[in-house]
C-alpha positions in Angstrom: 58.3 16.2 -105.5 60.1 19.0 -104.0 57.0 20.9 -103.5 55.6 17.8 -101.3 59.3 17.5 -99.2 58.5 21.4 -98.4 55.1 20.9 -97.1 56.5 17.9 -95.4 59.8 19.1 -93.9 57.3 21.9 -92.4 54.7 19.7 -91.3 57.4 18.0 -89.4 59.1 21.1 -88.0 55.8 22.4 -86.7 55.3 19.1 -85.2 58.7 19.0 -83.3 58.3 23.0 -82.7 54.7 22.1 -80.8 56.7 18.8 -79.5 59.2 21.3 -77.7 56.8 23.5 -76.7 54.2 21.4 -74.9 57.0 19.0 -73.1 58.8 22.9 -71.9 55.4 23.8 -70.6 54.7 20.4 -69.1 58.2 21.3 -67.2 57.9 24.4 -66.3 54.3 25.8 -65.4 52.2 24.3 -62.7 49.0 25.0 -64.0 49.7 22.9 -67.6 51.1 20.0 -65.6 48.1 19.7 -63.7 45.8 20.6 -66.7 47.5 17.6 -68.6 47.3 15.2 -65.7 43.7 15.6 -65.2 43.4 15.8 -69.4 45.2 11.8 -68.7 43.5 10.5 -65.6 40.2 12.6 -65.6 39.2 14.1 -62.1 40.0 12.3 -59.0 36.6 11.4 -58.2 35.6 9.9 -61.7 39.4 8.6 -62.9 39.6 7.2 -66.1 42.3 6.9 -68.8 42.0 9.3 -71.4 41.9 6.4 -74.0 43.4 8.5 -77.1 46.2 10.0 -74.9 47.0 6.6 -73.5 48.7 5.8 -77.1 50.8 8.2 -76.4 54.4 7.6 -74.6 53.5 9.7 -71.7 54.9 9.5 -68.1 50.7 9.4 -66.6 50.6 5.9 -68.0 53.9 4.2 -66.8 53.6 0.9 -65.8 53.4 -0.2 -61.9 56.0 -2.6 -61.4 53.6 -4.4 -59.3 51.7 -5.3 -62.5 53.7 -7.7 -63.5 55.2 -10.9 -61.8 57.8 -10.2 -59.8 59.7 -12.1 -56.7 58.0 -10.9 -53.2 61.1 -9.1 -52.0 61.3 -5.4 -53.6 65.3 -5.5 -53.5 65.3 -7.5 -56.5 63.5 -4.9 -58.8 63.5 -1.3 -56.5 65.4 0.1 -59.1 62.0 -0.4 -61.4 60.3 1.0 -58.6 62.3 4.4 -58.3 62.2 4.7 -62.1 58.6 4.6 -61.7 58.0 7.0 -59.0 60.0 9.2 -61.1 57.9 9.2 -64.0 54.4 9.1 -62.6 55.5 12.1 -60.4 56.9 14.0 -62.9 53.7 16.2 -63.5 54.7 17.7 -60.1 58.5 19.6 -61.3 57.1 22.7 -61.8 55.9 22.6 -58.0 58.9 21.5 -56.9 60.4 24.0 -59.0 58.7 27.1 -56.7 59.2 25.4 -53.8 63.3 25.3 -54.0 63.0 28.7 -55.4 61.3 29.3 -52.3 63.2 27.7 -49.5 67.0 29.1 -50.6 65.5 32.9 -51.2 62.3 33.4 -48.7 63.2 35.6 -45.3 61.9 34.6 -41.8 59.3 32.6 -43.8 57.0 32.3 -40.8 56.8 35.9 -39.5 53.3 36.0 -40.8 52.0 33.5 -39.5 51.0 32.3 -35.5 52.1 29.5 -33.4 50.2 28.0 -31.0 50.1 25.4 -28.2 47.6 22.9 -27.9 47.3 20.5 -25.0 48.6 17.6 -26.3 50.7 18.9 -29.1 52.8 22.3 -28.8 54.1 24.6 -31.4 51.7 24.3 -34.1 51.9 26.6 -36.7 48.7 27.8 -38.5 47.9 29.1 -41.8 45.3 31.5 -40.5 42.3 30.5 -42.4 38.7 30.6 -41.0 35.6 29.8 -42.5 31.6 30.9 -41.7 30.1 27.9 -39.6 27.0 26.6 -41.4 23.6 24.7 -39.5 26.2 21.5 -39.8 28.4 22.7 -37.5 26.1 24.0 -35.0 24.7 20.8 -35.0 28.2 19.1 -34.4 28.7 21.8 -31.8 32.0 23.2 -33.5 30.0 26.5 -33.3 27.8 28.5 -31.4 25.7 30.1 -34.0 25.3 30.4 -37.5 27.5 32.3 -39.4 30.6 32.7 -36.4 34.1 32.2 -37.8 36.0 28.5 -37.1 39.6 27.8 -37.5 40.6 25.3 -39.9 43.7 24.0 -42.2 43.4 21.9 -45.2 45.7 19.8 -43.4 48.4 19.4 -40.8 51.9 18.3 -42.1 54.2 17.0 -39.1 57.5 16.2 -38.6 57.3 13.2 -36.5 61.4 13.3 -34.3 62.2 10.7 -31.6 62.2 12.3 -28.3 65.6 11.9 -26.4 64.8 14.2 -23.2 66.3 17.6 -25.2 66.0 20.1 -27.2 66.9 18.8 -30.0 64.1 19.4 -31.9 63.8 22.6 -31.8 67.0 22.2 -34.4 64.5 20.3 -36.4 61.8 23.1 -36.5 64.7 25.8 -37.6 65.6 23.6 -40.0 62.0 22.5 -41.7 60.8 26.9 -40.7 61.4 27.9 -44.9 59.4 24.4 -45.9 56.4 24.8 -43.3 56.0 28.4 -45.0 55.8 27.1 -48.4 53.2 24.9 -47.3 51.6 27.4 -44.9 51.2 29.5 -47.6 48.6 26.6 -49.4 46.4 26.2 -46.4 48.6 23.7 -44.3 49.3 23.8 -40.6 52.8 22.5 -39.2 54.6 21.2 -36.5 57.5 19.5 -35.4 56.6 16.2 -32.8 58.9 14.5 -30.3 57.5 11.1 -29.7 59.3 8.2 -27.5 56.4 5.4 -29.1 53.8 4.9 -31.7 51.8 4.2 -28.8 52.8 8.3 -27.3 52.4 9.4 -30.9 48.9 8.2 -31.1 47.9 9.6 -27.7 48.8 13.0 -28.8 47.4 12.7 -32.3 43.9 11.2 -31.1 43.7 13.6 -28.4 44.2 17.0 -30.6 41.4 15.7 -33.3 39.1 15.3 -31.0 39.3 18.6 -29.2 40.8 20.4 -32.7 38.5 18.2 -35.2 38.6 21.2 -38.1 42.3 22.2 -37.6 43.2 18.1 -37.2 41.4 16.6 -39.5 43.5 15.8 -42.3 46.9 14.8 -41.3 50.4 14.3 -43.0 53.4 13.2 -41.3 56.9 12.4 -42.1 59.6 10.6 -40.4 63.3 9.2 -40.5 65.6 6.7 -38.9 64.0 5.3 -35.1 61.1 8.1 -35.5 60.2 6.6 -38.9 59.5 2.9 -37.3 57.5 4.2 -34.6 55.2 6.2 -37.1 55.1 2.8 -39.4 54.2 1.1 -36.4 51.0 4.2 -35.1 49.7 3.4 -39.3 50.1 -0.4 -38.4 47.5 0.2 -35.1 44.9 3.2 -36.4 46.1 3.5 -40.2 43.2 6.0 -40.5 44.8 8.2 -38.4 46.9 9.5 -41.6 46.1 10.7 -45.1 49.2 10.0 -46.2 53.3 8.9 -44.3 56.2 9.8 -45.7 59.2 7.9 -44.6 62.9 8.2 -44.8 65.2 5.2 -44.3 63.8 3.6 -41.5 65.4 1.9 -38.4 63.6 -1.4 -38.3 60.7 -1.8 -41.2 57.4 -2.7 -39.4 54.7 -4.8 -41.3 51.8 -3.1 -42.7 48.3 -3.5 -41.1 45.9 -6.0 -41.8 43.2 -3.7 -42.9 43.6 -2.5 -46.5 42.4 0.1 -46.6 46.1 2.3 -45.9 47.0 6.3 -46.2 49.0 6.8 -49.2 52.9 5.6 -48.5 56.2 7.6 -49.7 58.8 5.6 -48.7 62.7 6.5 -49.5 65.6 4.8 -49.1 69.2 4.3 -49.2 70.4 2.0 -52.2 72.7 0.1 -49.8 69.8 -1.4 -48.2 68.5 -3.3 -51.9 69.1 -6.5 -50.9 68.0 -5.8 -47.1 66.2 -9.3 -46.1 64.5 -8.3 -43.0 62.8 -4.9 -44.2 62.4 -4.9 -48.5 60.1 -7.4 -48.0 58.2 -5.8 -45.7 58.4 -3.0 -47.8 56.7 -4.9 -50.8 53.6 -5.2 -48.8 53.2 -2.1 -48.3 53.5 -0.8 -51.5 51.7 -3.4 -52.9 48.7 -3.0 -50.3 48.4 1.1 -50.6 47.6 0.5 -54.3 45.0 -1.8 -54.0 42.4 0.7 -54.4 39.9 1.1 -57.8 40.4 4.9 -58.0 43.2 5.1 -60.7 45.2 8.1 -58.3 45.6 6.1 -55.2 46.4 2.7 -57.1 49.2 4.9 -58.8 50.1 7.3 -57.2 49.5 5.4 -53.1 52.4 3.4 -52.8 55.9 5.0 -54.2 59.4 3.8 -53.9 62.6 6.2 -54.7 66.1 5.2 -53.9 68.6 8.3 -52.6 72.1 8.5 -51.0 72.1 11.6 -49.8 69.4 12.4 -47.6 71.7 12.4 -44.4 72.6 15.8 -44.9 69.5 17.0 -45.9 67.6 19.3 -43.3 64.9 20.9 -45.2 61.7 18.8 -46.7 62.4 16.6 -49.6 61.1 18.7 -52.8 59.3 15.4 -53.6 57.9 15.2 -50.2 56.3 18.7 -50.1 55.0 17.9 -53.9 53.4 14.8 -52.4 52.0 16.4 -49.6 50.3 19.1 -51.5 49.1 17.2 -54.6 47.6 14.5 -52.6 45.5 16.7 -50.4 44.1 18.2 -53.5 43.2 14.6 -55.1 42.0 12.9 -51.2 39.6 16.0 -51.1 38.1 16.0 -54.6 37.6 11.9 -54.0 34.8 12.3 -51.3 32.9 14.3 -53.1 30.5 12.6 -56.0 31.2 15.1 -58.4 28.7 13.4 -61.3 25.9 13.5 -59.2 26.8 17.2 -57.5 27.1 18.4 -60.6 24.0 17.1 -62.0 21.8 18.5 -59.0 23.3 21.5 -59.0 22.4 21.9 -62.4 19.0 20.4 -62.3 18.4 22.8 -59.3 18.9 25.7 -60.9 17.5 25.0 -64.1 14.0 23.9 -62.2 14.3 27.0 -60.4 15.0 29.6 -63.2 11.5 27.6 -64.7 9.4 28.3 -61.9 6.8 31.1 -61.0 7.8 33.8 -58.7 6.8 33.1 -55.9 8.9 30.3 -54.1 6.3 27.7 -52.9 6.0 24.4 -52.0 6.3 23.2 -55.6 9.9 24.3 -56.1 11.2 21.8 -53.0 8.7 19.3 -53.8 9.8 18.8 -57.4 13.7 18.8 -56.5 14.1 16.4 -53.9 17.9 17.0 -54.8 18.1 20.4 -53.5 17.6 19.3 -49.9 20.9 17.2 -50.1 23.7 18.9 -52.2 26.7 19.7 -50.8 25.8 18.5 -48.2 22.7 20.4 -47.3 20.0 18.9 -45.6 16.4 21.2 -45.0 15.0 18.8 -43.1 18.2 19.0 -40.8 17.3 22.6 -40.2 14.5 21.0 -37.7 17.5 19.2 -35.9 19.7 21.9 -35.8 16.8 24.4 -34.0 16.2 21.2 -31.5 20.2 21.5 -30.8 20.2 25.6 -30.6 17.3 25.8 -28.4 18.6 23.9 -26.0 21.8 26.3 -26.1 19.1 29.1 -25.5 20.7 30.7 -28.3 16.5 30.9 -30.0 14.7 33.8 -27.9 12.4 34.9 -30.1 11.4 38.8 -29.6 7.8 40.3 -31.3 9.1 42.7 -31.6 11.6 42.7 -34.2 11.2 43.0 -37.7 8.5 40.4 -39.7 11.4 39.6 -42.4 8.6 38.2 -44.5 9.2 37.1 -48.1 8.3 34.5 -50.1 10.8 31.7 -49.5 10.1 32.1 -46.2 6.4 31.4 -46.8 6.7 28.9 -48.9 9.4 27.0 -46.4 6.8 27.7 -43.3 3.8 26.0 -45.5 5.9 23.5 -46.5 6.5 22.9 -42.9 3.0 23.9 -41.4 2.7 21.1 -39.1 5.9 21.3 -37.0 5.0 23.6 -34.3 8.8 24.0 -32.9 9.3 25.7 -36.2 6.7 28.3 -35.3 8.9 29.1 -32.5 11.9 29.8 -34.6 11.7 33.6 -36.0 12.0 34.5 -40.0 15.4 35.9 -38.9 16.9 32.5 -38.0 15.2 30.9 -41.0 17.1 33.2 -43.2 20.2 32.7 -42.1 20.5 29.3 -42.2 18.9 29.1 -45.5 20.9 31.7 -46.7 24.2 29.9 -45.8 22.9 26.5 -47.7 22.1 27.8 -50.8 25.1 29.4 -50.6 26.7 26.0 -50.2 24.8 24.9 -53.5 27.2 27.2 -55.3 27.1 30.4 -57.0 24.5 30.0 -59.7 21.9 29.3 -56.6 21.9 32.1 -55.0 21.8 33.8 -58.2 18.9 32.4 -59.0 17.6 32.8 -55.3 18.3 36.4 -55.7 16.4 36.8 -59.0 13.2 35.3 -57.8 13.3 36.7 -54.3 15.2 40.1 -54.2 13.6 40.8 -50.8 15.4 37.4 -48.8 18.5 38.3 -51.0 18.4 41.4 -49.4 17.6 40.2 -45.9 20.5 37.6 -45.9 23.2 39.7 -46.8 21.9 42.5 -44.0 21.6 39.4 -41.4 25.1 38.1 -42.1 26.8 41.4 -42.2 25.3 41.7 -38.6 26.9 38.6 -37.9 30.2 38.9 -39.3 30.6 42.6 -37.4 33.1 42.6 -34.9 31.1 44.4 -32.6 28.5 41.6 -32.4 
């Protein structure tokens, strides 16, 4: 007997021991509370609860208060609502951890890091990444040739202010400069925007992604007081505009579109306006609408509610905010892509390849349809793309310069025997745009591409050194 209340007095302090250990690193390091999260939910692009860890008591499977029946007005049961966002957010405390860390100790926080104006929008500050354009964006004509380096940010965060004919924002900026570098840091641009109407704010906005499509793309905004009304009234008109709003005790609460499909909502508010009757029911719609989706992270995680009392004073972003802004650009992103069947071409690609002869012919495309499409990268666009480029005289082919003749060059050219445009299009060009797709397929293709043709390996990585030099 006292042998078995040893062995079980251990078991249970291992248990606890583990207990305390897993729930410290769930607190305190980023990388677990993501791990665990996507261990609960899956990827965002195939979400499912984990069905064994959905026994557990764990904050990833808290209850929407939506779920059940409730009265229409949210002042009734906001409390629920805050307690909610609290727990389904709480795999994000160790982000929100660095970023406080980083905002009361970082120095000029933006010294690395250029501001620019743009025509319709001034003062943007950019993270400074650039990426090689691919045949895709020479076709979209967001780049010249192959290969030359474009601008982009994985998003824009802005601080939408209402414009009162000062300077006052320019307070604003000084005050958000340590919480634009935390996020500058991750890939985001920033900017602080004086608007006088959702109507100006829209202008601006549709204006700068259409000339700035890369850099604009993805955008994230938040507002408070009058400036938050006018940005709930822009998502009312184009709600596709945003990714996701963020809104801080608003003025007036505006009714949420009529199209459901909404950018993820964050709203905050003070708990003196619960029993508000002209905005918390309001407010229920649009909570209830953002999480009307079938992917299980926007139906929990698109529509939040948290009750504060001191945001007044606050200057900097919200720790909850920033956490928001960076978690849902990482789960919008992953949910365009199809990961089960990228995975499974990429896969299939490569293991068709590493089965064939050497020489790359026409059997290796024919029998993987697939590899024509993944990632996004289409061969038979290539035929497109030299239409677009050749009326850009940017082809000028010259017999004189090297044959760069190998075998999936032959085999791409016999595949292709009857287009004659494509005998105007040198083995140089072919290349490089090949090159950069399979390159696009992922690592293990151009592995594979490399061990059955050293010779366009070779090629491609001369060719795009060319390009990439500074003095070309």
């Amino acid at each position: 007997m006292k042998r078995f209340l040893k062995v079980s007095t251990l078991v249970l302090f291992t248990l606890f021991c583990v207990y305390i250990l897993e729930s410290a690193c769930f607190r305190l390091v980023e990388g677990y509370a993501n791990w665990r999260l996507s261990l609960a939910w899956g990827k965002p692009s195939q979400a499912i609860y984990n069905s064994f860890l959905k026994k557990l008591p764990l904050d990833h499977f808290a209850e929407r208060p939506t779920d059940s029946p409730k009265p229409d007005h949210l002042g009734y049961w906001v409390g629920e609502e805050n307690e909610y966002a609290e727990s389904v957010m709480s795999f994000t405390r160790p982000l929100r951890d660095s970023y406080m860390n980083y905002i009361q100790s970082k120095f000029e926080p933006l010294s690395d890091f250029e501001i620019r104006d743009f025509e319709s929008v001034h003062g943007v500050v950019l993270p400074g990444f650039k990426k090689l354009a691919t045949v895709m964006d020479v076709q979209s004509q967001k780049a010249r040739r192959v290969g030359d380096g474009l601008e982009f940010a994985k998003g824009i965060f802005i601080k939408i202010v209402f414009k009162d004919f000062t300077d006052s924002y320019r307070e604003d900026f000084s005050n958000l400069e340590a919480s634009f570098g935390f996020i500058l840091e991750r890939g985001f641009g920033c900017l602080v925007l004086p608007v006088t109407s959702s109507s100006d704010l829209l202008d601006k906005i549709t204006q700068w992604q259409r000339d700035e499509s890369l850099l604009a793309e993805n955008l994230y905004a938040w507002a408070d007081g009058k400036a938050a009304s006018i940005l709930m009234e822009s998502c009312q008109i184009k709600p596709n505009c945003w990714k996701a709003i963020m809104i801080t005790d608003p003025d007036e609460f505006v009714a949420p579109p009529t199209d459901m499909t909404l950018p993820w909502v964050y709203f905050e508010i003070d708990d003196e306006r619960r029993m508000n009757e002209d905005g918390l029911d309001l407010l229920y719609s649009w909570v209830k609408m953002a999480r009307s989706n079938e992917n299980l992270y926007t139906s929990k995680l698109g529509g939040l509610v948290r009750i504060n009392e001191n945001f007044h004073a606050r200057k900097a972003l919200p720790s909850s905010f920033a956490s928001y802004v960076l978690h849902c650009a990482n789960f919008i992103e992953d949910m365009k892509l199809d990961n089960n069947s990228f995975k499974k071409e990429v896969v299939s690609n490569v293991d068709t390849i590493s089965k064939q002869p050497t020489n790359f012919d026409s059997t290796v495309i024919e029998s993987n349809p697939q590899i024509q499409t993944v990632n996004n990268f289409d061969l038979s666009r290539i035929e497109e793309s030299i239409n677009e480029i050749e009326k850009q005289d940017e082809i000028n082919p010259n017999l004189n310069t090297p044959s760069f003749d190998c075998e999936i060059i032959r085999g791409y050219r016999q595949i292709h025997a009857a287009d004659v445009k494509l005998k105007l299009v040198s083995n140089r060009d072919l290349i490089i745009k090949l090159g950069f797709g399979f390159e696009e397929m992922g690592k293990g293709v151009m592995n594979q591409i490399r061990t059955k043709d050293p010779l366009f390996y070779r090629y491609f990585n001369s060719l795009r050194a060319i390009e990439e030099s500074p003095l070309n």
